[in-house]
MIKERO-549957 format. One line per 4 residues: their letters; for each residue x, z, y of C-alpha. Coordinates in steps of 0.5 Angstrom, whole numbers. Layout:
N
A) X Z Y | ...
This chain:
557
XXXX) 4 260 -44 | -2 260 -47 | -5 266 -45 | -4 264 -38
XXXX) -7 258 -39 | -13 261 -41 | -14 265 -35 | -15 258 -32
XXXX) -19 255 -35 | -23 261 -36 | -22 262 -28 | -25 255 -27
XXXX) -31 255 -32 | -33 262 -29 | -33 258 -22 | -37 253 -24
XXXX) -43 259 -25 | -43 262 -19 | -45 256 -15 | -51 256 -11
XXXX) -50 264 -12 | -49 270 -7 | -47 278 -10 | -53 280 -6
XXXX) -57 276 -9 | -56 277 -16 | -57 284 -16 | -63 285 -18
XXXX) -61 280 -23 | -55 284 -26 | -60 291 -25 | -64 287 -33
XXXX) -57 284 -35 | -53 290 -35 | -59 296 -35 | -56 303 -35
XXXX) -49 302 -36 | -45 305 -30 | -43 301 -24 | -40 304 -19
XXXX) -37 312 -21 | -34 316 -16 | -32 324 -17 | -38 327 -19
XXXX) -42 322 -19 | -44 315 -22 | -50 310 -21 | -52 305 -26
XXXX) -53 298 -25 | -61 299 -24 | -59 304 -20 | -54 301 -16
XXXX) -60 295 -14 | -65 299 -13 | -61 303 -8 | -60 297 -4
XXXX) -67 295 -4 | -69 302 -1 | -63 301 4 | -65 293 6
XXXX) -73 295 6 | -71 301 12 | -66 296 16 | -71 291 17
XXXX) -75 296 19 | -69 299 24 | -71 291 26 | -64 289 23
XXXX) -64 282 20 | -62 275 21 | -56 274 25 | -55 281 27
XXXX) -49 284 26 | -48 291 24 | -41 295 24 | -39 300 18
XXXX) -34 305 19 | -34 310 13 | -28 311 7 | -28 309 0
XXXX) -35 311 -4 | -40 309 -8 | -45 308 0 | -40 303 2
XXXX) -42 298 -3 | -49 299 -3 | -49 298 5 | -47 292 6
XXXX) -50 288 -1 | -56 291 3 | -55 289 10 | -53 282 8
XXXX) -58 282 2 | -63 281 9 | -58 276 12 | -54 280 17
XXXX) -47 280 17 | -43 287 16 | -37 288 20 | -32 292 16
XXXX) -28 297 20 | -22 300 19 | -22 308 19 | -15 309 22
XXXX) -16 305 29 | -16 309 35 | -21 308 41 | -18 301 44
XXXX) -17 298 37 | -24 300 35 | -27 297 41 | -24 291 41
XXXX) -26 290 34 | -32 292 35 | -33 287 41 | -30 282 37
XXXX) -36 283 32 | -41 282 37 | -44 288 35 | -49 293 38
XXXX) -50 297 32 | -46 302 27 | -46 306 21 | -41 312 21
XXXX) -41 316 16 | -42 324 18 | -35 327 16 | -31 321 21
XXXX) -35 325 27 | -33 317 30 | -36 318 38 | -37 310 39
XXXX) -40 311 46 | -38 304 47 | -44 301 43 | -52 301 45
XXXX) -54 305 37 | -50 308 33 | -52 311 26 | -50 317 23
XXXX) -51 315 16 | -51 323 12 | -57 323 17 | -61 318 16
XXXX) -60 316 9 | -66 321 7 | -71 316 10 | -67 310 7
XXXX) -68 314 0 | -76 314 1 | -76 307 1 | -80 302 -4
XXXX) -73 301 -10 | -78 294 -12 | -74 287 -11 | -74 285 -4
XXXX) -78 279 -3 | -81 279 4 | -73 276 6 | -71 270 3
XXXX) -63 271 -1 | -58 270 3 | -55 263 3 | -48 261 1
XXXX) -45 258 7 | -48 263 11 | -44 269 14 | -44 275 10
XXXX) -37 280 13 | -32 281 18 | -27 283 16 | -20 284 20
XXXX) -12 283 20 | -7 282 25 | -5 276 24 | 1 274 28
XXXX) 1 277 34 | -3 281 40 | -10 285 37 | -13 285 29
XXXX) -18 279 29 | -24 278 25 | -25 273 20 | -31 270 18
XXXX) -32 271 10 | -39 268 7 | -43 270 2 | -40 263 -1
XXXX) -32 266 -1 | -35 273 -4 | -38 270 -10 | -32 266 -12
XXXX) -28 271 -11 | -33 275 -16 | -32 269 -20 | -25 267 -20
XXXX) -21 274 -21 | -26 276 -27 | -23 270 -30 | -16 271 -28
XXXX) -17 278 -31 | -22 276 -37 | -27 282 -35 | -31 285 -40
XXXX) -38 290 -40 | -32 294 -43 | -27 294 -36 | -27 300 -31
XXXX) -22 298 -25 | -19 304 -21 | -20 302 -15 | -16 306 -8
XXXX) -15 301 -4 | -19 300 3 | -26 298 3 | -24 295 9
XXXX) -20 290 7 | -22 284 2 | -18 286 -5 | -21 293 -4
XXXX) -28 292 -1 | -29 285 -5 | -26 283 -10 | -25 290 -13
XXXX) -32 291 -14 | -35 284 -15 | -30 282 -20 | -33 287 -24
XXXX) -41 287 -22 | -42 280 -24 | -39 281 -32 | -42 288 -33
XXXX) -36 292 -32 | -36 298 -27 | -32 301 -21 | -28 307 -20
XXXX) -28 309 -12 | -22 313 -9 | -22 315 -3 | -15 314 -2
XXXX) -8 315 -7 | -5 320 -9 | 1 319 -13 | 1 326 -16
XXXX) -8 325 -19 | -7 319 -21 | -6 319 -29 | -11 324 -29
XXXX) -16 320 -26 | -14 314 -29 | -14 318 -35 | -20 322 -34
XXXX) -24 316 -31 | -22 312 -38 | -20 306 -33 | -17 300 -36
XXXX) -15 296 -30 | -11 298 -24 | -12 294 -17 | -5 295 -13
XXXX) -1 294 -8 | 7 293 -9 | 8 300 -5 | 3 304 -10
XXXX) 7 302 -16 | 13 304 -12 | 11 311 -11 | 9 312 -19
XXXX) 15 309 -21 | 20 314 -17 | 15 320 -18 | 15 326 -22
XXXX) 14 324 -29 | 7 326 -31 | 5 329 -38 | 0 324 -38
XXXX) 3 316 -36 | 3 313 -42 | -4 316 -45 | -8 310 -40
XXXX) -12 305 -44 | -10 300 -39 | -9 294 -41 | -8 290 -34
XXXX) -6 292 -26 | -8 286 -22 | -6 286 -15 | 1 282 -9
XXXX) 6 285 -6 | 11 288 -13 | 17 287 -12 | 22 285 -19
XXXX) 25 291 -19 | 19 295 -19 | 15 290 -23 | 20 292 -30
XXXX) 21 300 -29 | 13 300 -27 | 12 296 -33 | 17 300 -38
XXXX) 16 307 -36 | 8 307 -36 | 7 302 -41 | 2 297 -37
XXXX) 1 291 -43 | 0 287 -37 | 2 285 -30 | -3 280 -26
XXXX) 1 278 -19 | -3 274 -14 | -3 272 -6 | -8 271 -3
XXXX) -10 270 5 | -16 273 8 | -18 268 12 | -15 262 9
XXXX) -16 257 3 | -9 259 0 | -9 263 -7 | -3 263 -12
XXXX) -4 266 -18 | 3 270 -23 | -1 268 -30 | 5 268 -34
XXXX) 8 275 -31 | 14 273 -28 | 17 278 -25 | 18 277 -17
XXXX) 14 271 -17 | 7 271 -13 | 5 265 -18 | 5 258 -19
XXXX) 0 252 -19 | 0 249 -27 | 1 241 -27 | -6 240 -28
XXXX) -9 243 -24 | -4 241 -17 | -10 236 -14 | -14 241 -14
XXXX) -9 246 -11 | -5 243 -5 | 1 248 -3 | 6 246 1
XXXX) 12 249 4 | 15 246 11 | 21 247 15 | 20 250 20
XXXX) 23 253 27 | 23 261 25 | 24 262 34 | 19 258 35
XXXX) 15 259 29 | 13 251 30 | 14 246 25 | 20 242 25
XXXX) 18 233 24 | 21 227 22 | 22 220 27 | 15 220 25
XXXX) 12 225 27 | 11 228 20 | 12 235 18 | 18 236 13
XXXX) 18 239 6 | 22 244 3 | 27 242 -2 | 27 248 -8
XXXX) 29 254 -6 | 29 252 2 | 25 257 5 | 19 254 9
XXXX) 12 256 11 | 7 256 6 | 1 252 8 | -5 249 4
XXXX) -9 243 5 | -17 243 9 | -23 239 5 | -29 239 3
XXXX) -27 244 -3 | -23 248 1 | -26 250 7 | -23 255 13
XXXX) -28 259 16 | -24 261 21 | -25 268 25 | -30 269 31
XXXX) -24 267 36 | -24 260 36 | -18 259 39 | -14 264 35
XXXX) -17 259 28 | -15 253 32 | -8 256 33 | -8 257 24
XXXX) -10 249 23 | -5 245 23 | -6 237 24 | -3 231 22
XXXX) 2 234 17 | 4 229 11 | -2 223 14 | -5 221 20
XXXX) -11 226 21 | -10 231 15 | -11 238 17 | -8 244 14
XXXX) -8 252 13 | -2 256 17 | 0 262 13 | 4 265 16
XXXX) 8 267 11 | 15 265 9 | 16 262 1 | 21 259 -3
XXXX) 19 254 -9 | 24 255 -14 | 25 249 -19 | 20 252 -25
XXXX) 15 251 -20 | 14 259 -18 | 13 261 -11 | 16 268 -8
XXXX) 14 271 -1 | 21 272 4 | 17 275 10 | 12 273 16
XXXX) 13 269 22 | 12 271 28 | 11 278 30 | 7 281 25
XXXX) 12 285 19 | 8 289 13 | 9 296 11 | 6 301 6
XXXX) 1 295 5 | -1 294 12 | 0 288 17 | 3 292 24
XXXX) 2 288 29 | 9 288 34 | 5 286 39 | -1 292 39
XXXX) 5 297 38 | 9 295 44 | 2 295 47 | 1 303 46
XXXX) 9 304 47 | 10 301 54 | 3 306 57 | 7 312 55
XXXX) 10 316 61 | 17 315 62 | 17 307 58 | 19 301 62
XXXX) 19 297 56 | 19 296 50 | 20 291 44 | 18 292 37
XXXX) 21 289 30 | 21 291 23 | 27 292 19 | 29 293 12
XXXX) 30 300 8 | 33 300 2 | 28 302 -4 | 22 300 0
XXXX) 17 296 0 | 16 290 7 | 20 293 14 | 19 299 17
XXXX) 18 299 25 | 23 300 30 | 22 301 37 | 28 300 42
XXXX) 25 303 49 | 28 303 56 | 26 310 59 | 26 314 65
XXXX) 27 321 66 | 19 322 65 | 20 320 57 | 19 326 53
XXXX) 18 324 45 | 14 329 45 | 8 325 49 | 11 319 45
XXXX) 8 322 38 | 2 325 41 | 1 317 44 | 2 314 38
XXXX) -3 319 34 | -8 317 40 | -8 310 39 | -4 307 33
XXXX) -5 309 25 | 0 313 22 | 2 307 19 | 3 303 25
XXXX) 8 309 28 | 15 307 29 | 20 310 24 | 26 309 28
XXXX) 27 308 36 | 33 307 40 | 34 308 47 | 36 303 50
XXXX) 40 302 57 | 36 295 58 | 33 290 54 | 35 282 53
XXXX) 29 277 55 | 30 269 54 | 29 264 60 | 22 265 60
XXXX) 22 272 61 | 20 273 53 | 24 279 50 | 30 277 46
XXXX) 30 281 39 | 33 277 36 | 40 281 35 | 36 288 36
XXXX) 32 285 29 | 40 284 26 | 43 290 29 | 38 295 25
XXXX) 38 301 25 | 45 302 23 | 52 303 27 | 48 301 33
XXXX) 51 305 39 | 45 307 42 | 42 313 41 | 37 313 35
XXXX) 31 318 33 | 27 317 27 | 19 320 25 | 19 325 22
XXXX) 14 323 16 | 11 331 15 | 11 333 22 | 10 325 26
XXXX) 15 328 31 | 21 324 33 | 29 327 31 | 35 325 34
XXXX) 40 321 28 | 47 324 27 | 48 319 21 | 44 313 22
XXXX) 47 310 15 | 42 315 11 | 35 315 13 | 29 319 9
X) 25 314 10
């Protein structure tokens, strides 16, 4: 216990420093701090961290020439490297906002979140080949970055700083239902999130993060890379992961802390042992989703000192932190510290996803271990930015909870509190369900679905597979003699990332729809895809061609 109340109050003082502070402001500060230790490394290369601020001097000094500054916003469409960081600490350095875009979307998606954005301009990186005809300019970064490199490296000057309540990103999730929505992160979230987990993991000049999530979503592209910079340690990039390199890398790259996803430890756990698993200097893995089962036998099999597990939503002012590494927990609030934190879990009508009330007209609190949805109080110290639809962030503030006219941040997320104080993570309300750590919208699937050739409707859901992490996809799908599932794969490869694409689908004779013509998945979601009377095909995970199931008890997934 002390060393988890350690991470808090170190969390705390750290925070109280970065007040009145941005990242991109603070780099040319960090550049005399830290000198030529390294930064940012990836394969074949590394950039110290003068390096990293005159590189982003260079880059803002030729987007101000470009006309880019203040207000504008700027899309980002490239992989895990080293120029990702370097582009948007630039571009928000002189006051434009950088909206991260997720490499995987397939054209509609694309546009939506790029009109969603209101943005007129993208950087793309060469190898994606992305034709965006849709927006008025786009930049093909491998061809211009020899003029950024001709740039001055001086400290910008001509701009002032960024300030903390201005906006800084887009970044994007799906929240409950229909397309992904982009949420607005100001410089002042990014430095507190800096901050805050280089407190929770004690970062040192000496720490190396190995880092393969995706830099286009807040724990990969943010918090990832500022928990390190602001303490002078440094970042290993990967592109992607890959369970057969990843010791190796880990190893060879002299890591000492991992940021994961539940699904990535999964995969190491059930792997091929490696003759190097157990000779990391890794002292900590810091990341959400892990579930009990895993957390031991990663923890055991490869001897990881330290598990540090968290909840966190992007958009909101909700955070939850497993300091003392109780295994299958998301975290706990200490005591001291509840005034400052507050969390609550309300019963809720899981059909229609609205918060039950009393005679009173007030929501309800959980009793331990009643299941609820988690929300989180709106003040002062703890904003919600809301994302670039006004209506979808009215659609998250909940008004009038516990006293008349207090407003509060919807999750989304279905918990439990148990009597020690440790919140778990049951599920998501609404249509959105989470696999291979990505939220897939129910909504966007059915979408591509129902535009297929021979599909008169369809209805998505997520169901569970045992030994694995979230709910894999299923479709249930009424069709006729057109349908070929060979049009379906080729659809879904079109429009939908990989992750997206359902893993079953059943043919069904019709579809269940309520009184309001909405469909009823109620019993298909509690059905499965076992013993189901349908037929049932499932994806093929090498091919992404669809089989049809003899024996629908013992899927490969």
């Amino acid at each position: 216990m002390t060393a988890a109340l350690d991470a808090w109050v170190r969390a705390l003082d750290y925070s109280k420093s970065a007040v009145g502070k941005t990242l991109p402001g603070m780099m040319d500060e960090l550049a005399i701090a830290y000198g030529e230790r390294s930064a940012l490394v990836e394969d074949g290369a590394a950039i110290s961290y003068v390096t990293l601020a005159a590189r982003i001097n260079r880059v803002a000094r030729w987007a101000s020439e470009q006309g880019l500054g203040d207000g504008d916003v700027v899309g980002l469409l490239m992989p895990n490297r080293i120029d990702y960081v370097v582009l948007w600490l630039a571009l928000t350095r002189i006051g434009c906002t950088v909206a991260l875009l997720n490499t995987n979307l397939g054209a509609d998606a694309l546009r939506h979140c790029i009109t969603a954005a209101g943005s007129d301009t993208i950087i793309v990186a060469g190898e994606l080949g992305q034709s965006v005809p849709f927006v008025r300019r786009v930049w093909n970064w491998d061809a211009i970055r020899r003029d950024a490199d001709r740039q001055s490296s001086e400290p910008v000057t001509a701009v002032a700083p960024p300030r903390p309540d201005d906006r800084a990103l887009l970044i994007y999730t799906s929240g409950t239902t229909g397309w992904p929505k982009a949420t607005n992160i100001t410089h002042r979230r990014i430095i507190e999130w800096s901050f805050w987990f280089a407190g929770m993991m004690d970062a040192q000049p000496t720490d190396r993060i190995y880092n393969c999530l995706p830099m286009y979503h807040s724990i990969g592209g943010v918090v990832a890379i500022g928990s390190m910079l602001v303490k002078g340690g440094s970042v290993f990039i990967r592109e992607r992961f890959s369970a057969s390199r990843f010791w190796q890398d880990v190893t060879q790259a002299d890591c000492t802390i991992f940021q994961y996803i539940g699904e990535l430890c999964r995969y190491l756990t059930t792997s091929e042992p490696h003759k190097l698993e157990r000779s990391h200097r890794l002292r900590l893995a810091c990341g959400n989703g892990l579930q009990g089962d895993v957390w031991r036998a990663f923890q055991e099999r490869f001897a990881v000192p330290q598990i540090l597990e968290f909840y966190a939503a992007t958009e909101g002012n909700l955070s939850l932190y497993n300091c003392e590494g109780k295994p299958g927990a998301i975290g706990r609030v200490p005591p001291f510290l509840a005034r400052h934190f507050p969390i609550a879990i309300i019963r809720c009508d899981i059909e229609s996803n609205k918060p039950m009330r009393d005679a009173q007209g007030l929501c309800i609190r959980c009793a331990n271990d009643e299941p609820g949805e988690a929300i989180s109080r709106i003040d002062a110290g703890r904003q919600f930015d809301g994302y670039t639809d006004p209506e979808a962030s009215k659609s998250k503030i909940l008004q009038n909870v516990f006293a008349d006219g207090d407003r509060w941040f919807r999750s989304g997320d279905l918990m439990r509190k148990d009597a020690g104080g440790y919140y778990y993570f049951l599920d998501r309300l609404g249509d959105t369900f989470r696999w291979k750590g990505e939220n897939v919208s129910t909504t966007e699937v059915a979408s591509v679905l129902r535009q297929t050739a021979g599909v008169l409707d369809a209805a998505v859901y997520g169901v569970a597979i045992e030994g694995n992490e979230g709910r894999a996809g299923m479709a249930a799908i009424c069709v006729d003699d057109r349908f070929r599932f060979e049009t379906l794969s080729a659809d879904l490869k079109e429009r939908l990332p990989d992750y997206a694409h359902p893993v079953f689908v059943r043919l069904c004779g019709s579809l269940d729809t309520t009184g309001t013509f909405k469909l009823n998945k109620t019993d298909l979601v509690r059905q499965g895809y076992i013993d189901v009377s349908d037929p049932i095909w499932q994806r093929d995970k090498k091919t992404g061609q669809y089989q049809k199931v003899v024996a629908t008890s013992s899927p490969s997934n």
